[in-house]
C-alpha positions in Angstrom: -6.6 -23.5 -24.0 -3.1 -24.0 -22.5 -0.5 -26.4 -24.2 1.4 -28.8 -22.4 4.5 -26.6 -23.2 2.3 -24.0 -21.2 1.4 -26.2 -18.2 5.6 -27.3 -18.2 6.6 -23.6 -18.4 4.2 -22.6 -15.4 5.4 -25.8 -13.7 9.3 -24.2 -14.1 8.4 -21.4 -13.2 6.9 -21.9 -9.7 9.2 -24.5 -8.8 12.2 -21.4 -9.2 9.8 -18.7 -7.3 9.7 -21.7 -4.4 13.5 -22.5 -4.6 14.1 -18.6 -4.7 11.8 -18.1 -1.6 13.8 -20.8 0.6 17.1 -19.4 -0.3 16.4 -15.8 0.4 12.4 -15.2 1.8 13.2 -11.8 2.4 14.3 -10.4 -1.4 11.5 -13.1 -2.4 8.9 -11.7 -0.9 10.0 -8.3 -1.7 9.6 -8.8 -5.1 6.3 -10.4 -4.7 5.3 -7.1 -3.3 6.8 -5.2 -5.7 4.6 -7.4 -8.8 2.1 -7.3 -6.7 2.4 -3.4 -6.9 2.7 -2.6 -10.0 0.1 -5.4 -11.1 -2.3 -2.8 -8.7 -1.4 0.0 -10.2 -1.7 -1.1 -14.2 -4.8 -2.5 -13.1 -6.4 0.5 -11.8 -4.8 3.3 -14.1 -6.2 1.0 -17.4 -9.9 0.8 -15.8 -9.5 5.0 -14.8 -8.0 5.5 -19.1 -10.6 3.3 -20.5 -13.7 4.8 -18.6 -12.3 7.8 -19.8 -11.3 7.2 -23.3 -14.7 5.2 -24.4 -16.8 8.1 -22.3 -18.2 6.2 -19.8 -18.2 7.5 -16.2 -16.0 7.1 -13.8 -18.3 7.0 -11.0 -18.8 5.5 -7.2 -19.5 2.2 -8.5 -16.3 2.0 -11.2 -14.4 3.2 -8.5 -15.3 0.6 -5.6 -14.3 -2.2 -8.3 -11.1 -0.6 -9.2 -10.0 -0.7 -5.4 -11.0 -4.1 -4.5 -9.4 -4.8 -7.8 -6.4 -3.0 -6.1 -6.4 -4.0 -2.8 -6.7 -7.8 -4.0 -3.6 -7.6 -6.0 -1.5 -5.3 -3.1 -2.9 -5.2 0.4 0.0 -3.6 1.0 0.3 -0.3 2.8 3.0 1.9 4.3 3.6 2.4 8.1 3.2 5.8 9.2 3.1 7.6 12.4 1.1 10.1 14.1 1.7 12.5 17.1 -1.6 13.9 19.7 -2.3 14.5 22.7 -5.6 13.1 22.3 -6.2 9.4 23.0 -8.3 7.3 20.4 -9.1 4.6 18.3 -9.9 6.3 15.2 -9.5 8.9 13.1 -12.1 11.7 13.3 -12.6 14.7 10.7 -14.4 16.7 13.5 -11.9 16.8 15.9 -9.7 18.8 13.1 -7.6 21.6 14.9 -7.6 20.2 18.3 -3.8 19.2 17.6 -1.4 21.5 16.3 -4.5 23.6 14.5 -2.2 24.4 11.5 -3.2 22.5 8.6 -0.9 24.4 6.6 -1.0 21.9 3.8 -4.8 21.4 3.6 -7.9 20.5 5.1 -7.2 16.7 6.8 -5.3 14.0 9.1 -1.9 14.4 9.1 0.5 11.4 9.5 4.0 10.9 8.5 6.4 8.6 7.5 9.6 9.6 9.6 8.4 8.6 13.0 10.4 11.0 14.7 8.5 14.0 13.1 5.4 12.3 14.7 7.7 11.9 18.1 8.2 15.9 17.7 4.4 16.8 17.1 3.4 14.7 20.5 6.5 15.7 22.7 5.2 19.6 21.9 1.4 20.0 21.6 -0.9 19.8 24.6 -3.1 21.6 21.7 -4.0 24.7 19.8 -5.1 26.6 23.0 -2.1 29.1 24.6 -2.8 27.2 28.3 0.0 27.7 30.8 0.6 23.9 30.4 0.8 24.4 26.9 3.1 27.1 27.0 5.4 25.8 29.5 5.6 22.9 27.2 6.7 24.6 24.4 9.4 26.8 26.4 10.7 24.1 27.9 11.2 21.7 25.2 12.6 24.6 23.2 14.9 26.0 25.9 15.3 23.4 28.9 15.3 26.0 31.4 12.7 26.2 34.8 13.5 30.0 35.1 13.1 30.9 31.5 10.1 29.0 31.4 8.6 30.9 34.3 9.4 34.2 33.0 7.5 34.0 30.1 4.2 32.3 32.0 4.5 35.6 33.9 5.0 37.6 30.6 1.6 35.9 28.9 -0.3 35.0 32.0 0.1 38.3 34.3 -2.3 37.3 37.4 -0.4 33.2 37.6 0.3 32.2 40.8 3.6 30.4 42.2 1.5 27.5 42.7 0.2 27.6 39.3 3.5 27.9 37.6 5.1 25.1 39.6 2.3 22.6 38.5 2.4 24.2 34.9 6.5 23.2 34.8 6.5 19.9 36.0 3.5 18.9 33.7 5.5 20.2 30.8 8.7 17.8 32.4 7.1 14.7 32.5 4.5 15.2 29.3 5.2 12.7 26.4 2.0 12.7 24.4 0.4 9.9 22.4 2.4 8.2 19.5 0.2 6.4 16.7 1.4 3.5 14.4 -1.0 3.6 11.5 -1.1 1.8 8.3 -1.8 3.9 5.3 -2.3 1.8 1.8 -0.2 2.4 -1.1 -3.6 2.5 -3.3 -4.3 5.9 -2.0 -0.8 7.6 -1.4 -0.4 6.9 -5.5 -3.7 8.9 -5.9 -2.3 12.0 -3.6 -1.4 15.0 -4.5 2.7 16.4 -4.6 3.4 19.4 -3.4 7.0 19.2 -3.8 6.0 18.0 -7.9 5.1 19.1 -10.9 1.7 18.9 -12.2 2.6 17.0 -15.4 4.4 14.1 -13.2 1.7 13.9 -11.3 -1.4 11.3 -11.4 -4.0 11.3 -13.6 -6.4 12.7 -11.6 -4.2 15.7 -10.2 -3.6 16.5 -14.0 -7.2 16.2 -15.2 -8.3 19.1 -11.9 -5.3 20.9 -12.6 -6.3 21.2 -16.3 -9.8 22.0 -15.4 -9.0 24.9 -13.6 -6.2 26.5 -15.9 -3.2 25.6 -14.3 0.2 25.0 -15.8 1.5 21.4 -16.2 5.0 22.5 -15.4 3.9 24.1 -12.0 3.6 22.1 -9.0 1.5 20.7 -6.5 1.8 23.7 -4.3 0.2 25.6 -6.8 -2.7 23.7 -7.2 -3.8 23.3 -3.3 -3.4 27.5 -3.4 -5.6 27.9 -6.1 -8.2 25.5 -4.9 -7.7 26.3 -1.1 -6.1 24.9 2.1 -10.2 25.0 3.5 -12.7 22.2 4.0 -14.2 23.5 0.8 -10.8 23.0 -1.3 -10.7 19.2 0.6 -13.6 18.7 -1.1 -13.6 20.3 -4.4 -10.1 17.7 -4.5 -11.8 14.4 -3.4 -14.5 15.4 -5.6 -11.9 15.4 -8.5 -10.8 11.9 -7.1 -7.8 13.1 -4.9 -7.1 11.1 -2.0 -4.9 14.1 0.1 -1.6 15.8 0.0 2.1 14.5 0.4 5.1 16.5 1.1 8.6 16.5 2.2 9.2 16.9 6.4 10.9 19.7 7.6 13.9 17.5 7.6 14.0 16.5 4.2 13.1 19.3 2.3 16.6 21.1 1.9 18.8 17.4 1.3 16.3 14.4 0.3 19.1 13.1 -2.4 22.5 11.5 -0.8 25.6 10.0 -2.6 27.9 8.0 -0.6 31.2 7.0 -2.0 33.7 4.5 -1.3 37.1 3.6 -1.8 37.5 -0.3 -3.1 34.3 -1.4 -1.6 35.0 0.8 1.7 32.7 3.9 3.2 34.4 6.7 2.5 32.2 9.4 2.6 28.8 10.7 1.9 26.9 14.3 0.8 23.2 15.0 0.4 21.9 17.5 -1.8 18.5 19.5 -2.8 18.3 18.1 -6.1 19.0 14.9 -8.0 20.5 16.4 -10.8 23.1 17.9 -7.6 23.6 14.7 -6.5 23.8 13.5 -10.1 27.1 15.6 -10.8 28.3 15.5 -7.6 28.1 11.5 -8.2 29.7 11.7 -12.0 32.4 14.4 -11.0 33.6 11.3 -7.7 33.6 8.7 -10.2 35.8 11.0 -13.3 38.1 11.3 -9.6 38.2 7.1 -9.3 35.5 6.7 -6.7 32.2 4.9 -6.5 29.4 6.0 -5.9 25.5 5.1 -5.0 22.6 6.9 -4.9 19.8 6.7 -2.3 16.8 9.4 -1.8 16.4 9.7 2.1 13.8 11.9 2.1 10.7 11.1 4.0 6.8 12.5 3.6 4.3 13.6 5.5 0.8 12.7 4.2 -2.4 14.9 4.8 -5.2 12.0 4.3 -8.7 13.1 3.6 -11.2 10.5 4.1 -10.1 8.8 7.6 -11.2 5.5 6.7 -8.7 4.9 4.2 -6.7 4.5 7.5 -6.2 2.0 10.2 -4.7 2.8 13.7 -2.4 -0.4 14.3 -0.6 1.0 18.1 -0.8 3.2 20.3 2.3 3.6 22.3 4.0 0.7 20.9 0.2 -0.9 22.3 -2.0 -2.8 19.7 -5.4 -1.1 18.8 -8.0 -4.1 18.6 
């Protein structure tokens, strides 16, 4: 039973969260979130550790009260952004391909958190199929230009008319796709696999397949999805294991995620990105032995290949909301 030292401590204590939310809401409510977060994850990684430690299994059942356990502490997610030509109001595992048709980093939906990447993806695909709308797209977004655009419809199309070509070009100038805002919860990026990791920092469950199937700690998360396949049948041999999809760095952040800016008494001076933190770690060290200082930031952004599509929700389409 609580003492009244307990009740006046609890009393203090609210009274400074409330004057700390009036004087800044924002940081406030940041930090709400981030308690919120790691009170989530401690939650769900003891349940997953005990199950496992006193032998009992960690089934269907365990794992339905260890996300509502979850998703009461942290109902928050992360924005991410999808590109298609397609238009929708949820995600749907049988129209896989239909897009891009690469899923060259597994079997799933691909969203990501840059939205420009997503921009990219729906400025370019019409879809997998090489259509002389398709293929005018792609020429023309890569090159800008009518005539080289026509040359090549010629080159892969040999009995296109003028007509045909005409229509094909100004389709490809005026297309723009479909842009998604969807809201992916931080419950199930934490339960992803890393490509870009190594096994051993990896979560429990990417460890646990990984062991199961002879694989190195030390090698990464790249070597796993080889081993157990990019396929439908490797999807499921990972959500099987309790894997919730794949992460990776974009294009765009895969060769400089890590930046160190440095000023001059307080002032912007200049700033350097690098492939590694421990680069940017003695690029930082070797500006401030030189009188400079320095901070750190990672800038890189993910893209997310989700497995199950309900453990998404499609908030916008085209800045439109999705009732």
């Amino acid at each position: 039973m609580p003492t009244l030292a307990d009740i006046y401590s609890a009393i203090d204590s609210a009274k400074r969260k409330g004057s700390d939310f009036i004087r800044n809401p924002g940081a406030s409510l940041q930090q709400m979130a981030g308690y919120g977060m790691d009170r989530a994850n401690a939650a769900r990684d003891q349940l997953y550790e005990a199950t496992e430690a006193e032998g009992i299994n960690y089934g269907p059942k365990t794992q339905r009260i260890a996300k509502q356990m979850a998703e009461a502490y942290n109902p928050i997610g992360m924005t991410t952004w999808h590109g298609s030509p397609h238009i929708f109001q949820k995600f749907d595992l049988g129209k896989l391909g239909t897009g891009e048709g690469a899923q060259a980093y597994g079997s799933g939906l691909y969203v990501a958190q840059n939205p420009k990447v997503a921009e990219d993806y729906a400025k370019n695909i019409m879809g997998p199929k090489a259509t002389p709308e398709n293929v005018a797209l792609k020429v023309f977004n890569a090159t800008g230009s009518e005539e080289t655009v026509m040359q090549r419809l010629k080159q892969v199309f040999p009995k296109i008319n003028d007509a045909e070509i005409k229509s094909s070009i100004d389709t490809a100038k005026n297309y723009q796709g479909n842009i998604y805002k969807v809201d992916l919860p931080d419950t199930h990026i934490r339960r992803m696999l890393d490509w870009d990791a190594p096994i051993k920092e990896q979560p429990v469950v990417v460890r646990n397949l990984a062991k199961s199937l002879g694989i190195d700690m030390n090698d990464l998360g790249g070597d796993l999805l080889a081993k157990v396949g990019k396929d439908e049948a490797g999807r499921k041999v990972m959500q099987d294991a309790g894997i919730r999809g794949v992460k990776y760095l974009d294009e765009k952040s895969r060769f400089s995620p890590h930046e160190v800016s440095i000023t001059v008494k307080g002032k912007p001076y200049a700033s350097s990105q690098f492939l590694t933190k421990e680069q940017a770690d003695k690029y930082a060290a070797e500006k401030k032995a030189e009188g400079f200082e320095s901070a750190y930031k990672n800038v890189g952004t993910k893209n997310f290949v989700v497995f199950d599509p309900n453990h998404m929700t499609i908030l916008e389409r085209n800045n439109q909301a999705i009732k």
